[in-house]
C-alpha angles and dihedrals in degrees: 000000000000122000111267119230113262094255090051092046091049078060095043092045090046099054085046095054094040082060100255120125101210123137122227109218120206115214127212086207121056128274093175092120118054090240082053096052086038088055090048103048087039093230136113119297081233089066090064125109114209113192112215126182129201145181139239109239090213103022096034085216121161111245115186124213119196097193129175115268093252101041129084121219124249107229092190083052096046093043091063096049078053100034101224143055122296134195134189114272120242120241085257098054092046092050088054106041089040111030094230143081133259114272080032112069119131121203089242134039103056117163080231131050104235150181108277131196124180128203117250083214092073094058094070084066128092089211144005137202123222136182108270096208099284124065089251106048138079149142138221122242143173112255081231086059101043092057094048087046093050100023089229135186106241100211134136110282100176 
């Protein structure tokens, strides 16, 4: 097996201290989008996580939306499990509140502890597949296992 780059090995450090044996796997290719994870993993769209982060209008607190790979979030939705108005977060406040880039954001190891909802949608799957902190790498997962590991809201994104 090829050494994984370090922000994939802080992810794949991290699952196994949190007591979960699953393996990051570093592409070659990008797995930046969801359909090129999707392509990568060889599952459904539909099986990939994409880790959004937004931001709270008047807090300015990080929230964080694990949404299905073919769904798009509903900001008003999202704004009343919150109470207050969202909007998406730019590349630099991601970088900062996560640790990671865009196209690279894992569901765990965040330099900040934040508000987490999860998508009902994901829980009709057997396994999903998440960013594990660079645009080519992930990990599959159960949907039980990703909501012990975040401690995620499951609610209705869409």
């Amino acid at each position: 097996m090829s050494q994984l780059s370090p922000s994939a090995q802080k992810i794949q450090d991290l699952l196994c201290s949190l007591g979960f044996n699953y393996a990051v796997i570093e592409h070659a290719e990008s797995t930046r989008t969801a359909q090129e994870a999707a392509d990568r993993a060889g599952c459904d769209l539909g099986q990939i996580i994409k880790s959004l982060i937004f931001r709270g209008k008047a807090s300015g607190k990080p929230i964080l939306v694990l949404t299905s790979g073919v769904n798009r979030v509903d900001e008003k939705r999202i704004s009343g499990y919150v109470e207050e108005s969202i909007s998406r977060a730019d590349a630099d406040f991601v970088r900062t509140v996560t640790g990671f880039a865009i196209g690279g954001v894992p569901p765990i190891g965040h330099n900040e502890k934040m508000e987490t909802y999860l998508d009902e949608d994901l829980m009709q799957y057997l396994v999903v597949w998440a960013a594990a902190g660079t645009p080519n790498a992930i990990f599959e997962l159960t949907p039980t296992d990703l909501q012990k590991m975040t401690g995620g809201k499951v609610v209705q994104v869409k």
